[in-house]
C-alpha positions in Angstrom: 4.7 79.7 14.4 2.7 76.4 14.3 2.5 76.3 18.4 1.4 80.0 18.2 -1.3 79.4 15.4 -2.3 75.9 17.7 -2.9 78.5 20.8 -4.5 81.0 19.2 -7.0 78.3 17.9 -7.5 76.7 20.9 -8.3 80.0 23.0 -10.7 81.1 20.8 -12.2 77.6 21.1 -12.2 78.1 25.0 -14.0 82.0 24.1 -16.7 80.4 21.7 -17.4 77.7 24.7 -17.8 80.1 26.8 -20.0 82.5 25.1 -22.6 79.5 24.0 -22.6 78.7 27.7 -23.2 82.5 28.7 -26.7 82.3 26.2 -27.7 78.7 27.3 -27.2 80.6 31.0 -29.0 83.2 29.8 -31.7 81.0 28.0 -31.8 79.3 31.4 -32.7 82.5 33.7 -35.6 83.6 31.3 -37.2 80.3 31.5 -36.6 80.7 35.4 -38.2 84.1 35.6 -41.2 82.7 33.7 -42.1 80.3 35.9 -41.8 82.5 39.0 -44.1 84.4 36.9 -46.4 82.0 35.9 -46.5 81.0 39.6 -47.8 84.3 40.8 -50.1 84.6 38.3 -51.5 81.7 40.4 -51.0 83.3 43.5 -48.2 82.4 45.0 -45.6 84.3 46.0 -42.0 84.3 44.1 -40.2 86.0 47.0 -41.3 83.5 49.6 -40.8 80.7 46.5 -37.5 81.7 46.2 -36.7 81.4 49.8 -37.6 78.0 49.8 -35.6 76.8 47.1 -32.1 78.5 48.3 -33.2 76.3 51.9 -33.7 73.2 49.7 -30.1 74.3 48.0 -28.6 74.3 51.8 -27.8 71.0 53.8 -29.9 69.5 56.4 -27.7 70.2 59.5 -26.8 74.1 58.0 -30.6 75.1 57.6 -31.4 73.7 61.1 -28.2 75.4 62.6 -29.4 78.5 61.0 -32.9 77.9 61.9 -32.2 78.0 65.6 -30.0 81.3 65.2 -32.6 82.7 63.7 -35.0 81.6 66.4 -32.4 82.8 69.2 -31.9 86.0 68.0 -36.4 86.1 67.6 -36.7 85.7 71.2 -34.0 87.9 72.5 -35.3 91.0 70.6 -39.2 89.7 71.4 -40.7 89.1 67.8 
């Protein structure tokens, strides 16, 4: 029963991990929110702030590749 008893401890160690992780997450995504809000109490705008960090996320030669899709696909439909 001893090996059982170890498991059992150890998985709900694992669980409790988890969980504080989930509120630190959590914790994490309010401060986030609050500074996209801050930042368009200053006027600028989250959507477009947003945009530029998921391109800062991406690698050089991926956001260029993608860059001049984009910019194909513009100029065949004329915008």
């Amino acid at each position: 029963m001893a090996d059982g008893t170890v498991a059992a401890d150890q998985l709900r160690l694992f669980i409790e991990r988890i969980e504080r992780l989930e509120e630190e997450k959590k914790a994490i995504a309010d401060d986030i929110r609050d500074v996209y809000s801050e930042a368009k109490a200053n006027g600028y705008d989250p959507r477009i702030m947003r945009m530029v960090v998921r391109l800062r996320k991406m690698e050089t030669h991926t956001r260029q590749e993608q860059d001049a899709i984009l910019e194909t696909y513009r100029t065949a439909i004329g915008c």
